[in-house]
N, C-alpha and C positions, 0 to 999 in steps of 0.2 A: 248235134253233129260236130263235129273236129273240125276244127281248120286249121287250114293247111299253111303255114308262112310263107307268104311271098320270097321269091329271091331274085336279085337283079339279074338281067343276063351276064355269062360271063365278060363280053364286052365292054357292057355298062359298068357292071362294078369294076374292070380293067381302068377304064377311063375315069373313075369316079376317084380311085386310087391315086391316077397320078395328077389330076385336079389339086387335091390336097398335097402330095407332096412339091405338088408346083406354088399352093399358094402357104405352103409354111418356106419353102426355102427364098420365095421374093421377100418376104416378111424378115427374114433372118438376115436375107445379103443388105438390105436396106436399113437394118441396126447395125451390122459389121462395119457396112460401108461408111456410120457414120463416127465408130469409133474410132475406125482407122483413117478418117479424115482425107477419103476418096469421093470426092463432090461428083465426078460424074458420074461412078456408079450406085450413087446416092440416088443423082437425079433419075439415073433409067428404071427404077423401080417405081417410078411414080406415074398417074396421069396426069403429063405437063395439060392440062385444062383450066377452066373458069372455074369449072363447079370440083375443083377439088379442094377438100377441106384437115386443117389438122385442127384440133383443140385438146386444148392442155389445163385438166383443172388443178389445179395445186392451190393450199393452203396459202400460202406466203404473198401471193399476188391474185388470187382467182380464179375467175378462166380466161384463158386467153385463145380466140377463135380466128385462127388466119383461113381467108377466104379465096379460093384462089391458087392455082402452084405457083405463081410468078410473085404473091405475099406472102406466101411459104417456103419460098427459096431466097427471097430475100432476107428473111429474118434467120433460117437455116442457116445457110450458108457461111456465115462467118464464121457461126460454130464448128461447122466441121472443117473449116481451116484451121480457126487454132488447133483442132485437137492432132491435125496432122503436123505441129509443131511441139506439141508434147513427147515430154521424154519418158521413156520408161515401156513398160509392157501392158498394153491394153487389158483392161478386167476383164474376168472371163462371164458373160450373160450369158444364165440359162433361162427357158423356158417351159414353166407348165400346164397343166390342166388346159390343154387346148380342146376346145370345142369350133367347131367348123360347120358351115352350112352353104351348099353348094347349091346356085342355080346356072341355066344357062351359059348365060354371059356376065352372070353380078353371084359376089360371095359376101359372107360375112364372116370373120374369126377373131374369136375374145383368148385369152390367154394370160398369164401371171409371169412378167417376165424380175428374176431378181437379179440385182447387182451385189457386188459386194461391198459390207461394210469401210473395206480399208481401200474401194475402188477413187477415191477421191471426188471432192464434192462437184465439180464438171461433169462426171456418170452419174451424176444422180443414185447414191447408194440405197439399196433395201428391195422391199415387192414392190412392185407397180403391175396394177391390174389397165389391162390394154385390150383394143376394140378397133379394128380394120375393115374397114368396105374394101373391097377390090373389083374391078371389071376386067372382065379379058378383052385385048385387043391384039387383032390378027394372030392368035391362038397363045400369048400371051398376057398372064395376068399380072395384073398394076395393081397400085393400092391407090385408091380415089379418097379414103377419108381415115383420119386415124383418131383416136379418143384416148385421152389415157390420164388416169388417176393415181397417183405416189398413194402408197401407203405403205410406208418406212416401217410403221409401228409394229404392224402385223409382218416385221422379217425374221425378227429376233431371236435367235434360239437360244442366247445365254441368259441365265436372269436380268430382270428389267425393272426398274421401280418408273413409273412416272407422276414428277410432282408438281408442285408451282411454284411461284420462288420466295417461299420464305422456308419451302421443304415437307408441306403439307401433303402426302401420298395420295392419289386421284386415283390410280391404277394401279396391278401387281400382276406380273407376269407370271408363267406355270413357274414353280418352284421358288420365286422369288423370296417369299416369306420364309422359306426353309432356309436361303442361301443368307439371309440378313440376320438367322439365328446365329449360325455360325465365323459370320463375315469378322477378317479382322480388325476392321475402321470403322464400317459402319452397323448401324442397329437403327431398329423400328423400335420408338416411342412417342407409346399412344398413335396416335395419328401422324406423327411426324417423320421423317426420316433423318436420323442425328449422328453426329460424329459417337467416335466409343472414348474420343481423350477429346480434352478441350483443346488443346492443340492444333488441331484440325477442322476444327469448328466454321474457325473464320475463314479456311480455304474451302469451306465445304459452303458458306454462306456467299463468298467470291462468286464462287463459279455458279450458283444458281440464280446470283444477280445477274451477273451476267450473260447467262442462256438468254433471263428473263428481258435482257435488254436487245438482243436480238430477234425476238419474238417480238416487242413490241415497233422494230425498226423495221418488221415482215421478212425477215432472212434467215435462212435454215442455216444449217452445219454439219459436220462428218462427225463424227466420236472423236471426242481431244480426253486426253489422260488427267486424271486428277491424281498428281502420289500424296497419300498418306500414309500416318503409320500405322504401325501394328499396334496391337492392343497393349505390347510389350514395351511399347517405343523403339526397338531397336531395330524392327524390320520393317521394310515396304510393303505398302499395300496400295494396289491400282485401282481404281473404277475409270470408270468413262460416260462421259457429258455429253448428249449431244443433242441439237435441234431440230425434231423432224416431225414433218407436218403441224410446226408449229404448237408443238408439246417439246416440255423438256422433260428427257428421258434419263434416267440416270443408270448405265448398265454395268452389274456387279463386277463382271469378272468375264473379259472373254479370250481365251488363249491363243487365237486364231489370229484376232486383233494384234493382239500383244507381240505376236513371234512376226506375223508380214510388217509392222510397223517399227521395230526394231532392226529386221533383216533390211527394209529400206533403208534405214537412218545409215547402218553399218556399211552400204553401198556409196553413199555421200563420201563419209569418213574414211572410204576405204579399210575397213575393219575385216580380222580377216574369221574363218568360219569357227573356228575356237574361242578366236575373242567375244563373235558373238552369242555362242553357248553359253559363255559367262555372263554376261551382261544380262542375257533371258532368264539365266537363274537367280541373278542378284533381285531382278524385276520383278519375279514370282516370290521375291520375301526370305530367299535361304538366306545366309550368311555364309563366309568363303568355305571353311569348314564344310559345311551342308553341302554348298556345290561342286566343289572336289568330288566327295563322296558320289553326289550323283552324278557327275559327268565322268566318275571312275579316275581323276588324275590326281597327281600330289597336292596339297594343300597351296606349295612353292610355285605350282606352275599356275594355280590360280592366282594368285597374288602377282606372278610375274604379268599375265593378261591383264590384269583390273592396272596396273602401274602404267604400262604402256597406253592402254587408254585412255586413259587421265592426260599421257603426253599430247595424245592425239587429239584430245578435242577438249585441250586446255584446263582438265578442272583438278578440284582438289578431295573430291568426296563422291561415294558412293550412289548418295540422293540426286548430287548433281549431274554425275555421269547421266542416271537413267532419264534424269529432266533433258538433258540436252537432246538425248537418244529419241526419246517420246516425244519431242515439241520441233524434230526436226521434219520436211517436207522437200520433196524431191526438189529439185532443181529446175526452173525452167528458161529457156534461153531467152 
């Protein structure tokens, strides 16, 4: 015999509808609210009770379970003051793969909310898989408990090596092995991950000491720039270093990275939208020559941009332009 499937009334599945669009949009004003550093509409998204709970696991320190709204807005709250004192333009958070379960008066929804890598390390950049109770009050739904697990590692779209810190390879991201055949600094030997000039070696041993030394102090980091050369020596080549979930990850090549972390620096320096086409392409390894060509202008007016910026932010060379560019970070009052 066939059966037949159920269907809710239209009613029901009406109100079922806007249930979930009621308990994703509390969920979203209540991350907005906190990057934009509005405390009380922070607060109204919440059950101000006894039994309202957040816990926060993270690698770097554990878990940390505040019990309570009134020890949850104490330890909050200052957060989202400063960040209402930050400069600049909040990162943009999306979120996916929601799953939702509706009863009553009590919900539950898990969801993968990501930041962005160049969001700075206060947003907490990457995935994080997240988990909300909510209860509705006087037709009103709150979030009573929230759970949430960083996992940085799994946000990655550009290749990724992650190693230890003498460079020994642990993990290799999709493509990565392909991107280390061809990379211009770096190379896979044997087990290791190694500079391709000696040159570079010792800034390549630098920087994974000292990941390693902030792994061992329990403190993450954003992606910081490592320039080295090119296989050629005469060009730049970037990767990026960064601390998350307490692995050091070493990421080959990300151009997203590259062009928001430059277009900020060139905000500092007041640099203006041509200069910084230049500088993006010295960054990517061209030489003036190459970058003319690709930015389609005389050879002369590149060289007049790269001179000018040299004025502007005091240096004498090419490597140190993009060091200053890449190692610079917003301003904050």
């Amino acid at each position: 015999m066939e059966r037949k499937h159920e269907r809710l009334p239209w009613k029901e599945a009406r109100n079922h509808d806007d249930d979930r669009n009621a308990i994703i949009s509390v969920i979203e004003e209540e991350s907005s609210a906190w990057i934009r550093g509005d405390v009380a509409a922070w607060k109204a998204c919440w059950v101000q009770d006894n039994h309202a709970q957040h816990i926060n696991a993270r690698p770097s320190v554990g878990a940390r379970m505040l019990r309570g709204f009134d020890a949850i807005a104490t330890y909050m709250v200052p957060f989202i003051e400063d960040r209402a004192q930050e400069v600049g333009v909040a990162p943009t958070v999306q979120r996916e793969d929601w799953r939702i379960t509706i009863g009553k008066d009590m919900a539950w929804a898990t969801f993968d909310q990501l930041v962005p890598m160049d969001a700075g390390p206060n947003a907490a950049p990457g995935r994080h898989n997240h988990l909300r109770i909510l209860e509705k009050h006087d037709g009103k739904w709150k979030i009573a408990a929230i759970f949430h697990i960083p996992n940085r590692i799994g946000y990655y779209t550009t290749p990724w090596v992650r190693v230890d810190q003498s460079g020994v390879i642990l993990e290799v991201g999709a493509q990565a092995d392909e991107a280390l055949r061809s990379h211009a600094s770096l190379q896979r030997v044997g087990s290791r991950l190694c500079a391709r000039n000696s040159a570079d070696s010792e800034k390549l041993r630098d920087a994974l000491a000292e990941a390693d030394d902030l792994i061992r102090n329990r403190t993450g980091r954003p992606p910081v720039a490592l320039m080295l050369q090119g296989e050629d020596l005469t060009s730049l080549s970037i990767c990026w270093i960064t601390v998350a979930d307490m692995m050091t990850v070493v990421l080959l090549g990300d151009d997203r990275l590259l062009t928001s972390t430059i277009r900020r620096a060139g905000e500092v320096y007041g640099l203006s939208p041509k200069q910084l086409q230049v500088a993006e392409a010295i960054a990517r390894g061209m030489d003036l020559s190459s970058a003319a060509e690709f930015l389609g202008v005389r050879p002369n007016t590149v060289r007049t941009h790269v001179r000018r910026m040299f004025e502007r932010l005091n240096v004498t060379s090419q490597p140190a332009l993009i060091r200053t560019l890449l190692s610079t970070r917003p301003p904050h009052p």
